[in-house]
C-alpha positions in Angstrom: 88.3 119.9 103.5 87.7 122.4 106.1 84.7 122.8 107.9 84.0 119.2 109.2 80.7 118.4 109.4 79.8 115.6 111.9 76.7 113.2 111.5 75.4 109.9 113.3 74.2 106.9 112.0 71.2 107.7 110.3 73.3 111.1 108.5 71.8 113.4 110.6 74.4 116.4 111.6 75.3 116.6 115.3 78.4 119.6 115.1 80.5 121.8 113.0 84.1 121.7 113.0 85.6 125.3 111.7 89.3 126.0 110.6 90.5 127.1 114.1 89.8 123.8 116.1 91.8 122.2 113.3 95.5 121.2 114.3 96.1 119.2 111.0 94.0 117.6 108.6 95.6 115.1 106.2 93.7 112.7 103.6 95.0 109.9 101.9 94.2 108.1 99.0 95.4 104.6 97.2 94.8 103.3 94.1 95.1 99.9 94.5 92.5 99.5 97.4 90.2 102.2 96.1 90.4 103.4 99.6 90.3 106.8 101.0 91.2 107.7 104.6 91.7 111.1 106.9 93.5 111.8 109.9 92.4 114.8 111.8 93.8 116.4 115.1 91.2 119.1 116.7 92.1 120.8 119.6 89.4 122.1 122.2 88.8 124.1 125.4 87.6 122.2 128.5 83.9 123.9 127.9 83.7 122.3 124.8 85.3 118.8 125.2 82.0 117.6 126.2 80.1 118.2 122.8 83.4 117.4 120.8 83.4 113.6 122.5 80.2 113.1 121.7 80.5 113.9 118.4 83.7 112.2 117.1 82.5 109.2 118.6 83.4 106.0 116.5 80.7 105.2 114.3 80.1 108.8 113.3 80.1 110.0 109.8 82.2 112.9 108.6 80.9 114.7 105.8 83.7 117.3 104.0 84.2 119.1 100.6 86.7 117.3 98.7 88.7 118.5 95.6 86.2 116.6 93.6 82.9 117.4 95.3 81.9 115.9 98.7 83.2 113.0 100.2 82.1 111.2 103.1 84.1 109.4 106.0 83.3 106.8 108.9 85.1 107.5 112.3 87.2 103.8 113.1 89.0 105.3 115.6 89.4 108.6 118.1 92.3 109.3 120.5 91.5 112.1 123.1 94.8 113.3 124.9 93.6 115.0 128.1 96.6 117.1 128.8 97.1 118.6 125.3 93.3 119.1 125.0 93.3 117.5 121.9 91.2 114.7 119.8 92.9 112.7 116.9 90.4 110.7 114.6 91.2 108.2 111.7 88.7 108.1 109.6 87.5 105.8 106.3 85.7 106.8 103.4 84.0 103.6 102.5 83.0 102.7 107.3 82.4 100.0 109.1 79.7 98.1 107.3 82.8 97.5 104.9 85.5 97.1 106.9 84.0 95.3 109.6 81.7 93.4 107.8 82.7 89.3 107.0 82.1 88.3 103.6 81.9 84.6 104.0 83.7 81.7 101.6 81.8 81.5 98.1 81.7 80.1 95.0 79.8 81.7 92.0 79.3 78.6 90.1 79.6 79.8 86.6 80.6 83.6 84.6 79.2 86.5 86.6 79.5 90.1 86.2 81.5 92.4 88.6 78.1 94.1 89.1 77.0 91.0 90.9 79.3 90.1 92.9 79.6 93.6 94.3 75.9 93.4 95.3 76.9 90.6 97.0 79.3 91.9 99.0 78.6 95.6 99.2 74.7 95.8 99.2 74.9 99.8 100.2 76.6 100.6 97.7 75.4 101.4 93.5 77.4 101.4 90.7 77.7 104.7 89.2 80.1 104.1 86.8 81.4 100.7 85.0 84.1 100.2 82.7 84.1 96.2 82.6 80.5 95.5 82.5 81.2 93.7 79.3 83.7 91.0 81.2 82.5 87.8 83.8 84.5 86.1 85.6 84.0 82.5 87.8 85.2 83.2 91.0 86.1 81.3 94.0 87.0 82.2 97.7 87.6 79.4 100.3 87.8 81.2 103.4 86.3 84.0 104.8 87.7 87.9 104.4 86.6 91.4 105.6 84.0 92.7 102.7 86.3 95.7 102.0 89.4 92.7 100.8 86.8 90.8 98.9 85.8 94.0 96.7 89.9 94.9 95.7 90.0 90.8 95.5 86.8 91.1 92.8 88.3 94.3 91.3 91.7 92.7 90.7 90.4 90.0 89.2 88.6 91.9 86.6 91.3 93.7 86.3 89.9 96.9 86.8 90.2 100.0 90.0 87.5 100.9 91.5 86.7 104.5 94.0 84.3 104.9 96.2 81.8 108.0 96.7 78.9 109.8 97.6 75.8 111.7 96.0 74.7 115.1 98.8 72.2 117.0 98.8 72.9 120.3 100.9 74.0 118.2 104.1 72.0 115.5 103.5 73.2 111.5 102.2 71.1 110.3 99.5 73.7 107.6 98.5 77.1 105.8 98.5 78.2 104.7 95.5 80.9 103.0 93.4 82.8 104.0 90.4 84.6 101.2 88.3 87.6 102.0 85.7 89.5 99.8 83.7 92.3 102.1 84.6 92.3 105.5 86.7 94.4 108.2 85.2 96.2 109.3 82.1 99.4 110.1 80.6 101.2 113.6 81.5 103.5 115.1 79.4 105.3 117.5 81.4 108.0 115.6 83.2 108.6 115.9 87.2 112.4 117.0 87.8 114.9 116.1 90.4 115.8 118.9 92.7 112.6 120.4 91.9 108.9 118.2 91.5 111.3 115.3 93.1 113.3 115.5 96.6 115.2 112.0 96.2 115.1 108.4 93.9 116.0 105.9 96.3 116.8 101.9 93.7 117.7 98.9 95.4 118.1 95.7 94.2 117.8 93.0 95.6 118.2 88.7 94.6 117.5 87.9 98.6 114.0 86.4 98.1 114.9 84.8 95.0 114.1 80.7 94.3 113.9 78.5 90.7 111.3 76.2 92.2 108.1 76.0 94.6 106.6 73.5 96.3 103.5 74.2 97.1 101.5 72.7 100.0 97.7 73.3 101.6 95.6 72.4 103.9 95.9 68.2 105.7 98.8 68.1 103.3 97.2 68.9 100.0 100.0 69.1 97.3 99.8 68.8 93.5 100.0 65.6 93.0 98.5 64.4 89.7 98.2 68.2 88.0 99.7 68.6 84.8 101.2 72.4 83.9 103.7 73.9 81.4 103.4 77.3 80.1 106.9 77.3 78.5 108.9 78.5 81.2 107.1 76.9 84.5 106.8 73.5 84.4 105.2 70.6 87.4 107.6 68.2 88.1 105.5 64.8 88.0 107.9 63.0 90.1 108.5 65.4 92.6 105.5 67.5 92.6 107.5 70.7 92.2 107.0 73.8 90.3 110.1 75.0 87.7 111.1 77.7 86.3 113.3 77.1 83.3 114.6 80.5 83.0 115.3 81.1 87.1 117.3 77.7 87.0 119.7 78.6 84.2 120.1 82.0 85.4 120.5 81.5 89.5 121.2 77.5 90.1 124.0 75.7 91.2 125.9 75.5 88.1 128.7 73.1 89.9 126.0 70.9 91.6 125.3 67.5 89.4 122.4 65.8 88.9 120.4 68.3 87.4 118.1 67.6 89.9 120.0 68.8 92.8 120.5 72.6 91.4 117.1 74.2 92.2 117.1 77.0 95.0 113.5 75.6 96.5 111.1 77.2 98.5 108.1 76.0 100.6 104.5 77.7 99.8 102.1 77.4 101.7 98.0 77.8 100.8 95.1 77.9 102.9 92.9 75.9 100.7 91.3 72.1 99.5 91.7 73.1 95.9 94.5 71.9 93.8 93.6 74.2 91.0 93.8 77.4 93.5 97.0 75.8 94.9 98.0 75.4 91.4 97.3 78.7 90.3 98.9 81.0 93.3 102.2 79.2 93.5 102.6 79.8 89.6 102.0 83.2 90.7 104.4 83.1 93.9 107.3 81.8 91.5 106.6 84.0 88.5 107.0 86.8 91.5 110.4 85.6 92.7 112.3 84.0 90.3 113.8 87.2 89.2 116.3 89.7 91.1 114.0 92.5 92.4 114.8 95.8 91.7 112.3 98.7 93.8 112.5 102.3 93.4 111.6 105.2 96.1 110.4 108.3 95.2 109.9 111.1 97.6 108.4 114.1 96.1 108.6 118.2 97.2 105.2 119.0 95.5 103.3 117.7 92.4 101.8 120.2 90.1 98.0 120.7 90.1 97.0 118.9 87.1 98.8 115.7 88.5 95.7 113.2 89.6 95.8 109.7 91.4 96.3 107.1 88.9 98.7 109.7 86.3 101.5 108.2 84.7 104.1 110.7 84.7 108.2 110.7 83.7 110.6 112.0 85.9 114.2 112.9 85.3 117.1 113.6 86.8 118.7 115.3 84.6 118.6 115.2 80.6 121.9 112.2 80.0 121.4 110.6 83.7 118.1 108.7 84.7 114.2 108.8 82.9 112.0 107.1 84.2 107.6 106.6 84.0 106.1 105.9 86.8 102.4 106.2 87.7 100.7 107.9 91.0 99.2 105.0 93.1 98.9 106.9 96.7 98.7 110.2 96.9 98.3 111.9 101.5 97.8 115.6 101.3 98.2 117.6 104.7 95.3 120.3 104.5 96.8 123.1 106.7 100.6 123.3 105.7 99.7 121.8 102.0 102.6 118.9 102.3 102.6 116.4 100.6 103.3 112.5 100.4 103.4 111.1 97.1 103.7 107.4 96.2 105.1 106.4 92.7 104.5 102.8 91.6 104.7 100.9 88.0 108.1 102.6 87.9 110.6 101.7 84.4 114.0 103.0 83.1 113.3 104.5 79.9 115.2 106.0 77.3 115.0 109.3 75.8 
């Protein structure tokens, strides 16, 4: 990652940044947002604070080698402590025209590609790659949302990932793209051991957040009055206007409690929205999510072998007759100058051997 090099707005270089003004240097990297972000400490003598301030200014650009080829950075925010003489900077890969930038309510009307919509939404940016461009989707948003959620919002519904990048030419920008995946990663067969790979698995479970029935509300008191819905397990109530679930009512309600009617645990859902059918469709979502005990695993990893990318599904063991389990590499923080790392393990199952 190291040397840093600093541009403005138009990608024209303004400094160099070389190993020794480098306190720490740490890039992180999620799956699920396609989002890549740095956090970088640089120290400084008073004769060069100056130049150093002007050049970390937010705004900025920083252009870096990555482990992949270059990669490219927008400054959001830089701390300057006087006393230690030092400048922190957070920086993200994808800037402010992203971040910042509102992408208003919209309706598509009809089927539409995800190439579409992301020229909508993220105009800078080409596709380089495009796993899903056989797939459209109708899509529908009701309020307004920063352009970087509407883009994981677009990808999720396709169900696909997405990364973000950038073509250079010596030190010069010619473009930002995207890449689009049906799903980043592959399988690994070496398994990651405890007391080695692994530091600690952490499981809870939990049944605190759990409920048999929604009712789901939105805006001036919208409710679901005269929808019909029953996928075999969730049903609408036409009486009450609830949602069901048949299997979270046999399993968690009030057993003692007679009528039937009086035995689900309910929760109130809220929606910002004038549409039923998005009501409709995000508390049968909200209710699929809780009507089950959850159970969440931790894993906090010592190091992860080279091969090991973002997106990987890996197995790791505690020992041969204890505890297997897959589990797949969403986020992945890597501290350049004392190699630590931070590793976050998600889509995690028990499996047997």
């Amino acid at each position: 990652m190291i040397p840093l090099y600093f541009a403005d707005r138009r990608s024209g270089i303004v400094g160099v940044v070389g190993r020794r003004q480098v306190a720490s240097a740490k890039r992180t990297e999620n799956i699920k947002t396609g989002r890549a972000y740095i956090e970088i400490t640089l120290r400084y003598r008073p004769q060069h604070r100056e130049k150093l301030t002007e050049i970390t200014k937010p705004g900025n650009y920083i252009l870096t080698k990555g482990h992949s080829g270059p990669e490219l950075y927008g400054i959001m925010t830089c701390t300057q402590l006087v006393a230690e003489r030092t400048i922190e900077i957070y920086a993200e890969d994808i800037g402010l025209d992203i971040i910042n930038q509102v992408a208003p309510a919209y309706s598509s009307g009809g089927p539409k590609s995800i190439a579409f919509y992301f020229s909508l939404f993220a105009p800078a940016f080409t596709i380089r790659a495009n796993e899903v461009s056989n797939l459209t989707r109708t899509l529908e948003w009701d309020r307004d949302s920063t352009a970087a959620e509407r883009l994981a919002s677009i990808a999720a519904s396709f169900g696909a990932e997405i990364a973000f990048g950038v073509d250079v030419k010596g030190l010069d920008v010619k473009s930002l793209y995207i890449d689009i995946y049906r799903r980043r990663g592959h399988s690994i067969a070496k398994p990651l051991r405890v007391g080695r790979e692994i530091r600690e698995i952490m499981i809870e479970r939990a049944a605190d957040k759990v409920a048999t029935a929604i009712l789901a509300t939105g805006r001036d008191g919208l409710t679901l009055a005269g929808k019909n819905y029953d996928d075999g397990d969730i049903y609408l109530d036409v009486n009450t206007h609830v949602l069901i679930s048949r299997t979270a009512e046999a399993e968690w309600s009030y057993q003692w409690v007679e009528p039937l009617s009086g035995k689900e645990i309910l929760r109130l859902f809220e929606v910002d929205t004038e549409s039923k059918d998005i009501l409709l469709t995000q508390a049968v979502r909200k209710l699929n999510a809780i009507k089950k005990a959850t159970k969440t695993y931790k894993v906090t990893a010592s190091y992860l072998p080279e091969d090991l990318r973002l997106g990987d599904v890996t197995r790791i063991t505690s020992s041969p007759d204890e505890l297997t389990m897959e589990a797949r590499l969403v986020e992945l923080s890597v501290e350049k100058t004392t190699g630590r790392i931070e590793a976050e393990f998600d889509d995690i199952k028990e499996v047997e051997v």
